[in-house]
N, CA, C and O atoms as CSV, one atom per row, in Angstrom:
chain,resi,resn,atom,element,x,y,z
A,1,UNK,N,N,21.175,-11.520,21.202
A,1,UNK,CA,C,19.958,-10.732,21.219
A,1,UNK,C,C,19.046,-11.200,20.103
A,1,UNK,O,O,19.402,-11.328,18.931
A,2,UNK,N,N,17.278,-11.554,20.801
A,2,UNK,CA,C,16.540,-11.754,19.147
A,2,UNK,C,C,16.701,-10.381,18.695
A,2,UNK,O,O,17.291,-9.460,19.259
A,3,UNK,N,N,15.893,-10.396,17.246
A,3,UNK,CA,C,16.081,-9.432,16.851
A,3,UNK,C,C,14.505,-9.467,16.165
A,3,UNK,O,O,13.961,-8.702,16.961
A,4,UNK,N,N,13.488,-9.835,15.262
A,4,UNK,CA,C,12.077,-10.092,15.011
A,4,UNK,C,C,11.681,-11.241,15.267
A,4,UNK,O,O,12.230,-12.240,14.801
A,5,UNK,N,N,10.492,-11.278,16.182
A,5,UNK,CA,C,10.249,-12.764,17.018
A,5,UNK,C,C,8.660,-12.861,16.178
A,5,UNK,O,O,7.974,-13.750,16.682
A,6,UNK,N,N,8.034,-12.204,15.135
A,6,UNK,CA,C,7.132,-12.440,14.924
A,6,UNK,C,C,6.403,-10.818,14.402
A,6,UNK,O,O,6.790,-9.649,14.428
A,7,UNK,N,N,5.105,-11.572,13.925
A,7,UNK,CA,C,4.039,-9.993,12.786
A,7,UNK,C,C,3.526,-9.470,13.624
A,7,UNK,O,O,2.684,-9.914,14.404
A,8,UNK,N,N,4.095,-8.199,13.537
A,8,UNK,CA,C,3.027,-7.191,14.903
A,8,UNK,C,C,1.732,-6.771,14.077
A,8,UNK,O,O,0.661,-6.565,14.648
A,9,UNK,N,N,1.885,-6.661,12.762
A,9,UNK,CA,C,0.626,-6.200,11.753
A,9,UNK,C,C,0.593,-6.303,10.638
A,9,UNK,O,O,1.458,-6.894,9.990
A,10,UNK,N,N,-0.538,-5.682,10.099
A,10,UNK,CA,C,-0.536,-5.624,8.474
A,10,UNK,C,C,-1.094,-4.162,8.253
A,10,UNK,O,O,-2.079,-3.905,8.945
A,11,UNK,N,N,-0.673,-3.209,7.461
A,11,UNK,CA,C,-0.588,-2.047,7.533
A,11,UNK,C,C,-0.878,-1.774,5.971
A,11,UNK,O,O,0.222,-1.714,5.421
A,12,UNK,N,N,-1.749,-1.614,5.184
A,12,UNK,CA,C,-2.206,-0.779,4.055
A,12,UNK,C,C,-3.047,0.338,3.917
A,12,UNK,O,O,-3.925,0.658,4.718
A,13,UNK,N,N,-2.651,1.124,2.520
A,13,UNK,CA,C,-3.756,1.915,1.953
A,13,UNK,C,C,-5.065,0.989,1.221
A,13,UNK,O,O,-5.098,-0.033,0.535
A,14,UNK,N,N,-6.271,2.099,1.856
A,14,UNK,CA,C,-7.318,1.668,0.822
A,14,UNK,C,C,-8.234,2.995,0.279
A,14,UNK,O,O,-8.061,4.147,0.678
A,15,UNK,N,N,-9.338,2.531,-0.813
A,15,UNK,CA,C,-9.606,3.607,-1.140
A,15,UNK,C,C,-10.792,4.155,-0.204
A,15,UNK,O,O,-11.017,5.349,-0.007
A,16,UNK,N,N,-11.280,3.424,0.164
A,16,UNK,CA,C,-12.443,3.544,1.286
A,16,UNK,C,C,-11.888,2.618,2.763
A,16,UNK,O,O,-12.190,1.425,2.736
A,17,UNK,N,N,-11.247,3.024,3.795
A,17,UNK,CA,C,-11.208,2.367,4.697
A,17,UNK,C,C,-12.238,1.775,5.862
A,17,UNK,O,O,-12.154,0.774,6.574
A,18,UNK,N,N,-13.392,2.971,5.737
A,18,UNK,CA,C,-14.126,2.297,6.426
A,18,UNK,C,C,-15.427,1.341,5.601
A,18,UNK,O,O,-15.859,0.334,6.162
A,19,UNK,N,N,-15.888,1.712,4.452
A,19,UNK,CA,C,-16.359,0.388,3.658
A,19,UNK,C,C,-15.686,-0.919,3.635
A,19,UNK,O,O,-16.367,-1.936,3.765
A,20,UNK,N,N,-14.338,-0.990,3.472
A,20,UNK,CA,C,-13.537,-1.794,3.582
A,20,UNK,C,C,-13.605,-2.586,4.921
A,20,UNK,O,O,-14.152,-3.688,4.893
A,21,UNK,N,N,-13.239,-2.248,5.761
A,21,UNK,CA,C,-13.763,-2.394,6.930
A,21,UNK,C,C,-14.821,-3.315,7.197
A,21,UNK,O,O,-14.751,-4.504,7.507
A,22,UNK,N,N,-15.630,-2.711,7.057
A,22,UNK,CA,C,-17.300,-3.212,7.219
A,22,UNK,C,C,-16.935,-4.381,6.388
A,22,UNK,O,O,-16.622,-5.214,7.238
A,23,UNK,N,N,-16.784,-4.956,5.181
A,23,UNK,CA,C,-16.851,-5.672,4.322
A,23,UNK,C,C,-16.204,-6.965,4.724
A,23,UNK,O,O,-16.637,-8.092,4.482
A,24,UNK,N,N,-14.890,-6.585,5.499
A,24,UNK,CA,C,-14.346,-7.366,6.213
A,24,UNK,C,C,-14.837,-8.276,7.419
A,24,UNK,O,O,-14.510,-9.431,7.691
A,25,UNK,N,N,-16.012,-7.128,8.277
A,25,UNK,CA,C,-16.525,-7.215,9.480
A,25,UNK,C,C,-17.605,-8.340,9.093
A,25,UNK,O,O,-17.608,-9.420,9.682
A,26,UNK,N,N,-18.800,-7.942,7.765
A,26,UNK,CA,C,-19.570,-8.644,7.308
A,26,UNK,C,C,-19.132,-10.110,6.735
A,26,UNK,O,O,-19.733,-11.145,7.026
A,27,UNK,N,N,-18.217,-10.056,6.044
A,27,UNK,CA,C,-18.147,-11.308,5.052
A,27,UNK,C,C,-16.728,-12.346,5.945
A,27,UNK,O,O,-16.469,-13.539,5.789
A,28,UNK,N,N,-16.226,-11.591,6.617
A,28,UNK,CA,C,-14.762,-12.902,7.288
A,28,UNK,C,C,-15.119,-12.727,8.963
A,28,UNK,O,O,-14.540,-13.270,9.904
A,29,UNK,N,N,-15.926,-12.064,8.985
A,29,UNK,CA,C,-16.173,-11.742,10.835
A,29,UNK,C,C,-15.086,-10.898,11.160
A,29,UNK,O,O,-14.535,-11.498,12.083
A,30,UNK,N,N,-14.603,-10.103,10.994
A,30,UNK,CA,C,-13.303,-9.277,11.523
A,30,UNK,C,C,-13.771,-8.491,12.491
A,30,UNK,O,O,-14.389,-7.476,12.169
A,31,UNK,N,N,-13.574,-8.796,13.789
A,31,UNK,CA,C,-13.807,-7.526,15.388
A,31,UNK,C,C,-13.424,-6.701,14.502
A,31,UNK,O,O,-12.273,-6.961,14.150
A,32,UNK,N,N,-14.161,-5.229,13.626
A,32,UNK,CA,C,-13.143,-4.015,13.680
A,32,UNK,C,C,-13.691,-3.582,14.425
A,32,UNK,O,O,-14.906,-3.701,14.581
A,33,UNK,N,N,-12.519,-2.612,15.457
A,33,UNK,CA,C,-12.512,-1.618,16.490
A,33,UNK,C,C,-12.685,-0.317,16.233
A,33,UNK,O,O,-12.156,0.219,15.260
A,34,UNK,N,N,-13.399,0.278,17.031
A,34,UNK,CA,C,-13.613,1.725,16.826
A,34,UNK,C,C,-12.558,2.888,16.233
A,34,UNK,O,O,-12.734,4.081,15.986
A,35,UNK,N,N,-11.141,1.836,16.088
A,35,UNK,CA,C,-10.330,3.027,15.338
A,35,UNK,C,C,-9.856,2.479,14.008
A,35,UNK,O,O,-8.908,2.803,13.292
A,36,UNK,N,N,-10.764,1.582,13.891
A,36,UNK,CA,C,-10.825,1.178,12.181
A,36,UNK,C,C,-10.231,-0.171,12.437
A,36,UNK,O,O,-10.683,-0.932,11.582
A,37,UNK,N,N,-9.256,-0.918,13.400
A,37,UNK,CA,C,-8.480,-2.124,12.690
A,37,UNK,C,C,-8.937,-3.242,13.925
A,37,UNK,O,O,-9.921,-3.247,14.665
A,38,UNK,N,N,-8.065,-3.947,13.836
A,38,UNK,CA,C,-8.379,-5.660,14.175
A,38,UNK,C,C,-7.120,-6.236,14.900
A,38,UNK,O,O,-6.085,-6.499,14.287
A,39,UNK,N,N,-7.273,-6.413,16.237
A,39,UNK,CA,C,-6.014,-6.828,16.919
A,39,UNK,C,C,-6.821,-8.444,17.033
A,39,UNK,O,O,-7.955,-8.722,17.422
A,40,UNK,N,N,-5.709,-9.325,16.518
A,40,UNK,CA,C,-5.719,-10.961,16.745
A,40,UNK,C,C,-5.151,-11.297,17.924
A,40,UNK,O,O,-3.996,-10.898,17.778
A,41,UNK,N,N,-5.226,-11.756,18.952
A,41,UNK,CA,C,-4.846,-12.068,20.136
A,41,UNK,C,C,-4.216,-13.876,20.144
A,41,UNK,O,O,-4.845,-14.929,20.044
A,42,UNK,N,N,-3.220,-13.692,20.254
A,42,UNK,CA,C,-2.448,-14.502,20.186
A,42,UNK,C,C,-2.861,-15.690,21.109
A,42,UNK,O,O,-2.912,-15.543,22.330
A,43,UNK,N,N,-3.179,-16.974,20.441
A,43,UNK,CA,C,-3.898,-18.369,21.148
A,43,UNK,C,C,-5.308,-17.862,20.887
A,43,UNK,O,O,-6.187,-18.531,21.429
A,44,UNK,N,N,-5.632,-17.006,20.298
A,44,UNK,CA,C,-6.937,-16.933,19.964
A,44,UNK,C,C,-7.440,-18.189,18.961
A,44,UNK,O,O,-6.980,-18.488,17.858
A,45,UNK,N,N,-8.723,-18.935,19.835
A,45,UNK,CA,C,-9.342,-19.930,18.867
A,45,UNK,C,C,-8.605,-21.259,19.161
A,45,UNK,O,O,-8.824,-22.359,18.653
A,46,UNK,N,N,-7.568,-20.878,20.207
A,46,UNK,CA,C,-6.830,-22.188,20.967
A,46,UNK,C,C,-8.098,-23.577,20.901
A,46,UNK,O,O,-8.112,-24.691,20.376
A,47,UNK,N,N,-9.313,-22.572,21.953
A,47,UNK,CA,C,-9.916,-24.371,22.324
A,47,UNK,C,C,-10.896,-25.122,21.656
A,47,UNK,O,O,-11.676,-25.954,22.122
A,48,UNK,N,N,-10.668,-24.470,19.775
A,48,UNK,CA,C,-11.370,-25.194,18.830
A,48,UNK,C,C,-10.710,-26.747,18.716
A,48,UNK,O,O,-9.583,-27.144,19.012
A,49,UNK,N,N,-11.999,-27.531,18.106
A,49,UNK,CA,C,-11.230,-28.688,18.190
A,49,UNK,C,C,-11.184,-29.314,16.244
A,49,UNK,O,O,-12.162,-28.866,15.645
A,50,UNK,N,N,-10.773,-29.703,15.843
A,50,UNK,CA,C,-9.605,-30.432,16.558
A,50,UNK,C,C,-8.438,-29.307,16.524
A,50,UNK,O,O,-8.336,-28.533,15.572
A,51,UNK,N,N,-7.742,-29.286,17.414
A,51,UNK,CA,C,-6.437,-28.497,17.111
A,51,UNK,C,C,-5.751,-28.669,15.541
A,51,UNK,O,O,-5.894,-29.643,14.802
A,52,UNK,N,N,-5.072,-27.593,15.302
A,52,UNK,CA,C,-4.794,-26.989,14.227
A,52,UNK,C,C,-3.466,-27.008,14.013
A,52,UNK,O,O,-3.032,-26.970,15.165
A,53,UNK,N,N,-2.400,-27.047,13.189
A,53,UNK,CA,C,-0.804,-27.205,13.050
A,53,UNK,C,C,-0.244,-25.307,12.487
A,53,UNK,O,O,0.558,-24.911,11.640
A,54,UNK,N,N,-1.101,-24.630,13.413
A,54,UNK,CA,C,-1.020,-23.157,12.486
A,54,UNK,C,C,0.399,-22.373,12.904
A,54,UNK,O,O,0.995,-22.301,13.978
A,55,UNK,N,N,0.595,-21.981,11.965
A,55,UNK,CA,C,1.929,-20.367,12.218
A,55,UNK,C,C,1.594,-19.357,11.485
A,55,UNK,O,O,0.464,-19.087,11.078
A,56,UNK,N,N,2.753,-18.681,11.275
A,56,UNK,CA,C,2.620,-17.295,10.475
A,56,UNK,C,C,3.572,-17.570,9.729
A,56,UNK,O,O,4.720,-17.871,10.054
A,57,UNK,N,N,2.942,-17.436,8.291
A,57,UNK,CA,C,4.492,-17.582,7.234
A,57,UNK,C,C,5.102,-15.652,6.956
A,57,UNK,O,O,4.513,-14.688,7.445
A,58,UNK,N,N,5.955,-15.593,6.362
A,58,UNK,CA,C,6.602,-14.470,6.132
A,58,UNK,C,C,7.151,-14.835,4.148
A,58,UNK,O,O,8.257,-14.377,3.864
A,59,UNK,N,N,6.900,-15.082,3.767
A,59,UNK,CA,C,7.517,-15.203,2.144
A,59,UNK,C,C,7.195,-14.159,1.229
A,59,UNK,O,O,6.044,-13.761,1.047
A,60,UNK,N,N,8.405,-13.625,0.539
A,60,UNK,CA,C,8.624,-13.001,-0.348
A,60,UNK,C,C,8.592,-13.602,-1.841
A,60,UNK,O,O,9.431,-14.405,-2.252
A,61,UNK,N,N,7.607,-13.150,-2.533
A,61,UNK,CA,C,7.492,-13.904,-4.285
A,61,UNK,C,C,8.229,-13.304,-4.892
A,61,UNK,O,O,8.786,-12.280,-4.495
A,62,UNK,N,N,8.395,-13.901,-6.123
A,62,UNK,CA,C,9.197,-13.074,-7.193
A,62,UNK,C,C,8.172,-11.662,-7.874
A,62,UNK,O,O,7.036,-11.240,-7.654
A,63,UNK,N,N,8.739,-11.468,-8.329
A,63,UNK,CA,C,8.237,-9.970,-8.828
A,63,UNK,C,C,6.780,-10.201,-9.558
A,63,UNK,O,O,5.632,-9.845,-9.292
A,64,UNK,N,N,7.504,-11.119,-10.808
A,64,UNK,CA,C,6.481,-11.670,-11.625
A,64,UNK,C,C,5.476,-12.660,-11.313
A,64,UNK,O,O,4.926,-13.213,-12.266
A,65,UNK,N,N,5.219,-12.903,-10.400
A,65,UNK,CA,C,3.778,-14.161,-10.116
A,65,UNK,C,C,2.985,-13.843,-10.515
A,65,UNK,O,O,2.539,-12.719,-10.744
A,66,UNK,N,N,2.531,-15.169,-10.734
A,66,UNK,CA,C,0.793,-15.218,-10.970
A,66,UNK,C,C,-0.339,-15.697,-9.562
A,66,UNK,O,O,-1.563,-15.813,-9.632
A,67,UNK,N,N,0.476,-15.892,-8.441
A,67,UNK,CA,C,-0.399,-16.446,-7.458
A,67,UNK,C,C,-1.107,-15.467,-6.802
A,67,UNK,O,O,-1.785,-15.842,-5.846
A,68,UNK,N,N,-1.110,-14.216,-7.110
A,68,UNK,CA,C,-1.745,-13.205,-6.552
A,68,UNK,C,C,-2.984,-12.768,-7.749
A,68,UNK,O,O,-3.742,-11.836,-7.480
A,69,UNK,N,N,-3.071,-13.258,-8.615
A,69,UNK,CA,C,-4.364,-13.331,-9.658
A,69,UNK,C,C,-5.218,-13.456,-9.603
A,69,UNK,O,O,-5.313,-14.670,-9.423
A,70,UNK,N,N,-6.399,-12.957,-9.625
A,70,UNK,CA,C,-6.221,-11.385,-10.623
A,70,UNK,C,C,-6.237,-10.244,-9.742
A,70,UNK,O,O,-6.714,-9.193,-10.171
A,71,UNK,N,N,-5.743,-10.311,-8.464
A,71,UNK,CA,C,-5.412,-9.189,-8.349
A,71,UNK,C,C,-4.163,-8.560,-8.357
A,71,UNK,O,O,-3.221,-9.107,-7.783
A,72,UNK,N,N,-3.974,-7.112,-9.124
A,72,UNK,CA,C,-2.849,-6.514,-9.630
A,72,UNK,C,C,-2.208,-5.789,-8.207
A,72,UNK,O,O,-1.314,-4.943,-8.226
A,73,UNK,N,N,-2.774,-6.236,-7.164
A,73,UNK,CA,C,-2.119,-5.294,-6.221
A,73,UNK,C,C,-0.329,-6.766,-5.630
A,73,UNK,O,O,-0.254,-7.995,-5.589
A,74,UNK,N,N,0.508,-5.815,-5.376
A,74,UNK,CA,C,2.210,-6.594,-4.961
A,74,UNK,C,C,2.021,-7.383,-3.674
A,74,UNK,O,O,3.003,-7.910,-3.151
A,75,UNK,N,N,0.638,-7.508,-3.061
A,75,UNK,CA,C,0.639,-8.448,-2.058
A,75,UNK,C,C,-0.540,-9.058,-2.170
A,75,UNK,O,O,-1.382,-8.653,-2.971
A,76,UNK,N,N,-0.816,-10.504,-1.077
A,76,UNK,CA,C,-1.890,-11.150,-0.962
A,76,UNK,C,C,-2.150,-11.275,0.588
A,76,UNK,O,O,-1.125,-11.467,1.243
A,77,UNK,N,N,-3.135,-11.215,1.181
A,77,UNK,CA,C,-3.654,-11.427,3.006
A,77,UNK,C,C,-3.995,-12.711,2.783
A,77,UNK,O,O,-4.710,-13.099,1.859
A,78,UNK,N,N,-3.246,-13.703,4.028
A,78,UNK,CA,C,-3.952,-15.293,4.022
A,78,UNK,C,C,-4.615,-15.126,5.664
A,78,UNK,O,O,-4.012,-14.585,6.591
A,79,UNK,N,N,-5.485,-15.510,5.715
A,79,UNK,CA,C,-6.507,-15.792,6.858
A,79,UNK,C,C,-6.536,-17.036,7.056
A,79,UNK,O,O,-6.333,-17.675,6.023
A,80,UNK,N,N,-6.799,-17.977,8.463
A,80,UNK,CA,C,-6.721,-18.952,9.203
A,80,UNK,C,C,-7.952,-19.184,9.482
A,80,UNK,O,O,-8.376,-18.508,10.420
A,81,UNK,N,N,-8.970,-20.178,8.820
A,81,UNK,CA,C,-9.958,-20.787,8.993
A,81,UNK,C,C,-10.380,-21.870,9.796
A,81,UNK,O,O,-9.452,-22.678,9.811
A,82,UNK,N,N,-11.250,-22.244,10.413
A,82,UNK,CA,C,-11.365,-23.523,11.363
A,82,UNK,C,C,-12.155,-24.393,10.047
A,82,UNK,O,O,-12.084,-25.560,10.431
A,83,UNK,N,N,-12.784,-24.395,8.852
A,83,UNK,CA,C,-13.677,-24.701,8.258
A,83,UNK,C,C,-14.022,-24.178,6.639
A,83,UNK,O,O,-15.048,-23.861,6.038
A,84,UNK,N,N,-12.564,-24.277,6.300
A,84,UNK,CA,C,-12.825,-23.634,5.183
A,84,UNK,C,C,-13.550,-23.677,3.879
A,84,UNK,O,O,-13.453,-22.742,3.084
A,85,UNK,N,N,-14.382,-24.896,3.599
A,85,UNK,CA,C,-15.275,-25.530,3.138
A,85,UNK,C,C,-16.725,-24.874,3.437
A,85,UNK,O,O,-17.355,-24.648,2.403
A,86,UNK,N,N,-17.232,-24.605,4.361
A,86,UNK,CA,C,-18.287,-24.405,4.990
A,86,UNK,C,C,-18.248,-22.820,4.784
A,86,UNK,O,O,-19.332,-22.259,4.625
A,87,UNK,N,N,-17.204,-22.142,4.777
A,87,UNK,CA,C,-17.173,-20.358,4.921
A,87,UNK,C,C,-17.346,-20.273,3.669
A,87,UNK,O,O,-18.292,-19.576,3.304
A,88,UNK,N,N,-16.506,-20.940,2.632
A,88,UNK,CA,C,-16.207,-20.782,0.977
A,88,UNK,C,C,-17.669,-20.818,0.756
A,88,UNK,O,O,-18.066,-19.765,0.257
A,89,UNK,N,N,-18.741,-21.829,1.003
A,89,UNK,CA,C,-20.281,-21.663,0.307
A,89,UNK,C,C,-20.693,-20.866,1.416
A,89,UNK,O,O,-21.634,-20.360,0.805
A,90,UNK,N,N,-20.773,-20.276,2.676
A,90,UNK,CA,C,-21.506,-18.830,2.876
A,90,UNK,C,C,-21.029,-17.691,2.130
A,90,UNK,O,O,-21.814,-16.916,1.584
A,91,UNK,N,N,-19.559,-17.533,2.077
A,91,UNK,CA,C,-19.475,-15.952,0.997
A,91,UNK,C,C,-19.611,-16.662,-0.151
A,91,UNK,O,O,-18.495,-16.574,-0.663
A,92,UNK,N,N,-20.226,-17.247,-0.795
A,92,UNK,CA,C,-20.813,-17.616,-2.095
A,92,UNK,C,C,-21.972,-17.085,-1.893
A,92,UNK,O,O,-22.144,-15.951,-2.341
A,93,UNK,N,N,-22.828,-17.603,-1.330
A,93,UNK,CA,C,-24.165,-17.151,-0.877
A,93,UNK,C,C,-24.433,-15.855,-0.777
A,93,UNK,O,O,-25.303,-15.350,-1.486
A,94,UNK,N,N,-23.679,-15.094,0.169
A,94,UNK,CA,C,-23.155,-13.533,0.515
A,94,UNK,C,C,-22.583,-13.003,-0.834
A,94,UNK,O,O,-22.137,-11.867,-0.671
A,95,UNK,N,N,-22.468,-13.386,-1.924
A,95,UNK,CA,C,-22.066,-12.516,-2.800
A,95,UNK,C,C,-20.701,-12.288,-3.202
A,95,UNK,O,O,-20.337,-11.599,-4.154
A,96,UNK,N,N,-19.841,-13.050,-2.236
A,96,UNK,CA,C,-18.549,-12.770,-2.513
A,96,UNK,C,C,-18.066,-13.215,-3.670
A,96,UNK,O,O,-18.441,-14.311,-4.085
A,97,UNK,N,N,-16.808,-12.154,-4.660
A,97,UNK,CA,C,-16.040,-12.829,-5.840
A,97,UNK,C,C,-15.097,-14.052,-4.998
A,97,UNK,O,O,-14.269,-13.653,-4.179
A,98,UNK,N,N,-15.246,-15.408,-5.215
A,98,UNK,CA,C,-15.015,-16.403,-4.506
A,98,UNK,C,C,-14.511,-17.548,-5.551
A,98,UNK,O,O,-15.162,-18.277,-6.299
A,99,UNK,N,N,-13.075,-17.431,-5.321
A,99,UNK,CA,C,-12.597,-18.254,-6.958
A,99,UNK,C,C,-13.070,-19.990,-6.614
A,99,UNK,O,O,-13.264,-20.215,-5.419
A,100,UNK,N,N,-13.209,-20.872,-7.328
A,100,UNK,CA,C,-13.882,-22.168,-7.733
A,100,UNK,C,C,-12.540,-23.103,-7.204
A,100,UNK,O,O,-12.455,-24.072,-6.450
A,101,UNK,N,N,-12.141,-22.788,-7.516
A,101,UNK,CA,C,-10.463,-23.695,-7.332
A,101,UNK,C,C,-10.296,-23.606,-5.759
A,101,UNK,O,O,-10.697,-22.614,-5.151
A,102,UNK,N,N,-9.705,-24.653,-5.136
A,102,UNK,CA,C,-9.559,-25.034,-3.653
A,102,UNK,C,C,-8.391,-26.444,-3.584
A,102,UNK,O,O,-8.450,-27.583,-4.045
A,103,UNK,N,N,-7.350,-25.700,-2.765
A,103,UNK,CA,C,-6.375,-27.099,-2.466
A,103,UNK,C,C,-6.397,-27.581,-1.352
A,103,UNK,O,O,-6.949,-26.929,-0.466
A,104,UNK,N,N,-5.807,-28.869,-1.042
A,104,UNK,CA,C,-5.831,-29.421,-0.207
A,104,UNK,C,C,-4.130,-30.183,-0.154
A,104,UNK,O,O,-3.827,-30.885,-1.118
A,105,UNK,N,N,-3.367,-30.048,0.690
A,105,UNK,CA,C,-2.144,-30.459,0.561
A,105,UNK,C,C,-1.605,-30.892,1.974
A,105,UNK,O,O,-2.389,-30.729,2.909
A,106,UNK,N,N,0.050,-31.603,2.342
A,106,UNK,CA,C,-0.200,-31.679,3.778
A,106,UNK,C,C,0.198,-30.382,4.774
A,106,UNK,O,O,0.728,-30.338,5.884
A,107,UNK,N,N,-0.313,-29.331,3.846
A,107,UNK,CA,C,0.233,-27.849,4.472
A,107,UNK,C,C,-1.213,-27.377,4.931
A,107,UNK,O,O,-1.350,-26.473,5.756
A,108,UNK,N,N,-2.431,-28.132,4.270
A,108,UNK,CA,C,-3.800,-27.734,4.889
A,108,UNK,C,C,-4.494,-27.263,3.914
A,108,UNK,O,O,-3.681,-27.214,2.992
A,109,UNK,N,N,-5.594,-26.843,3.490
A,109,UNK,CA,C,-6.767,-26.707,2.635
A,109,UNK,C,C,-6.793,-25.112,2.139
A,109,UNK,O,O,-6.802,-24.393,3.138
A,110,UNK,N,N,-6.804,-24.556,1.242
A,110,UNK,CA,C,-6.861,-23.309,1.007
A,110,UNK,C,C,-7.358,-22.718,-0.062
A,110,UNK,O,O,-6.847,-23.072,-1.124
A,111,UNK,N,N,-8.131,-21.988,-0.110
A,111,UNK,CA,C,-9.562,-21.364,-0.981
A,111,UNK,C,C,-9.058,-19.586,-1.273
A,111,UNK,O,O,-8.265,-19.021,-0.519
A,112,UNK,N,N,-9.537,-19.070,-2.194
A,112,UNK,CA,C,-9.310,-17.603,-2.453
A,112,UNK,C,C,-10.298,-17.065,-2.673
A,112,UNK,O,O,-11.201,-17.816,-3.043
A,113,UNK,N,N,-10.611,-15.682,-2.578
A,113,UNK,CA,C,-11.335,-14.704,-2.441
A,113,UNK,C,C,-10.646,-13.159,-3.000
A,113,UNK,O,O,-9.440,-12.910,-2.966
A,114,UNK,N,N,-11.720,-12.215,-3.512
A,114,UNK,CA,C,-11.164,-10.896,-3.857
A,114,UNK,C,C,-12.064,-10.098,-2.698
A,114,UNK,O,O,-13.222,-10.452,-2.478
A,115,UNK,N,N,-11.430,-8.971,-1.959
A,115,UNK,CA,C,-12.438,-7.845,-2.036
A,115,UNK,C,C,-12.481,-6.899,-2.748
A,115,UNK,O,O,-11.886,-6.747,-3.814
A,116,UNK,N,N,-13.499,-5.871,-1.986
A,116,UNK,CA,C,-14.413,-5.092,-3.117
A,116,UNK,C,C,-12.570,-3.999,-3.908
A,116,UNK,O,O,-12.398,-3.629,-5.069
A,117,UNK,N,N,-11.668,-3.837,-2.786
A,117,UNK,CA,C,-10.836,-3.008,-3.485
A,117,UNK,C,C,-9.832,-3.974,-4.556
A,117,UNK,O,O,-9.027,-3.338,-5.237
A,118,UNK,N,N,-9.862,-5.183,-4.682
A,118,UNK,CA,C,-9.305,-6.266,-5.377
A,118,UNK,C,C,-8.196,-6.980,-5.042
A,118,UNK,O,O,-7.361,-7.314,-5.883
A,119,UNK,N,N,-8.120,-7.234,-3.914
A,119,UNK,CA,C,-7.027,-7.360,-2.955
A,119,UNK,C,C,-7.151,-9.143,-2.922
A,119,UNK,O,O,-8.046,-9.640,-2.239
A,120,UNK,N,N,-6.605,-9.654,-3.367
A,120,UNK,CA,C,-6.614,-11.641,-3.587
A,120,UNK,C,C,-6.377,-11.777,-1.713
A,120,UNK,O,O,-5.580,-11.131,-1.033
A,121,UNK,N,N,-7.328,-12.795,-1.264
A,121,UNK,CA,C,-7.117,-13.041,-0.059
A,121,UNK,C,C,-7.570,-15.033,-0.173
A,121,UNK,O,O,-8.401,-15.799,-0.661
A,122,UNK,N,N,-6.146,-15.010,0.791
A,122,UNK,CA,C,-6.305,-16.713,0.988
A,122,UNK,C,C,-6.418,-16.946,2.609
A,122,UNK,O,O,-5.859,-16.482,3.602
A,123,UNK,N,N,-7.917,-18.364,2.218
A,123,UNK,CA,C,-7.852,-18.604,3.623
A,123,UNK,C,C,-7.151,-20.449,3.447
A,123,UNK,O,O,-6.832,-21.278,2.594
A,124,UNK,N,N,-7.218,-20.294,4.575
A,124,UNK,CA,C,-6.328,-21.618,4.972
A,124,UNK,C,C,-6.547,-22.387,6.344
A,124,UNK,O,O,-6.185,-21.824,7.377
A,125,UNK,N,N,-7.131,-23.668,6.401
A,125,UNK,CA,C,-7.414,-24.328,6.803
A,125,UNK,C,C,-5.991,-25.091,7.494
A,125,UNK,O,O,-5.742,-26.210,7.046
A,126,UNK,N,N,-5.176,-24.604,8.422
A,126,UNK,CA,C,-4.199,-25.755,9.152
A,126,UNK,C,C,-4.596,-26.956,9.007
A,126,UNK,O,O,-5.805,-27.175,8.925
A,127,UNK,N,N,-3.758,-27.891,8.952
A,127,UNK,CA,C,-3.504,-29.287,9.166
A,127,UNK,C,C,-4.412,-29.814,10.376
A,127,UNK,O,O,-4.980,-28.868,10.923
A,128,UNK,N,N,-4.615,-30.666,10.769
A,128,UNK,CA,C,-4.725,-31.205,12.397
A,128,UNK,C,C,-3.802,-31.708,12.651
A,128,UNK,O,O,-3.233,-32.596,12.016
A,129,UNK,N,N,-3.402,-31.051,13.964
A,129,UNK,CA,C,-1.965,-31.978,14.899
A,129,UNK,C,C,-1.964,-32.960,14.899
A,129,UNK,O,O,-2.757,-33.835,15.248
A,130,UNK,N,N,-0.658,-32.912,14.324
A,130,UNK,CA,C,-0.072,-34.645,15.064
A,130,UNK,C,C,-0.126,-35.129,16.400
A,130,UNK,O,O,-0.541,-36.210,16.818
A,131,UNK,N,N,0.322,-34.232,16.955
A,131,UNK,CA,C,0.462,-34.056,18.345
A,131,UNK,C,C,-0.522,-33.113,19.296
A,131,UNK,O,O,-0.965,-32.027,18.922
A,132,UNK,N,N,-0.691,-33.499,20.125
A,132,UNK,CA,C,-1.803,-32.537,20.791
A,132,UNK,C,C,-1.405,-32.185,22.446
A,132,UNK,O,O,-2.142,-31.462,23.117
């Protein structure tokens, strides 16, 4: 028998959910739905090109990190970009706290961001397939 085949969600408190919301809606494009959240539809963004090497990681940090800096909250949200270069200078533009530092590795390109409740969010640029 499987037993977890994959993330059905992401489930937090905030202090304002529907500012939050909006902020999300405005600055990363997030569909929110009329009951506040955001269903990702799986193969969504399939027939961008070039194809993408994307999954869903699941990792647990140690207690003490620093990769969630500066924000003090016990988790970080990573988001899946087609262009992460190009989004990083619009929420610059838009105002976003938008950290300067950006990697590039053969795991794919990845940039950070805070929102307004201080929540460290990484986006990430997949690889392009090897294979297609």
């Amino acid at each position: 028998m499987q037993r977890v085949i994959g993330v059905g969600g992401i489930f937090f408190k905030a202090n304002d959910p529907e500012k939050l919301a909006a902020w999300y809606k405005k600055h990363l494009g997030l569909n929110v739905e009329e009951w506040g959240g955001v269903t990702f539809q799986e193969g969504a963004g399939a027939d961008l090109q070039p194809k993408r090497q994307a999954y869903i990681a699941w990792s647990p940090f140690e207690a003490d990190t620093v990769y969630f800096e500066p924000s003090t909250k016990p988790y970080m949200l990573n988001f899946r970009v087609h262009d992460l270069h190009a989004l990083l200078e619009e929420l610059r533009r838009e105002g976003v706290d938008v950290d300067e530092k950006t990697e590039e590795s053969d795991f794919g390109k990845f940039g950070w961001l805070m929102d307004p409740e201080g929540t460290r969010i990484e986006l990430w640029e997949p690889p392009i397939a090897k294979h297609v």
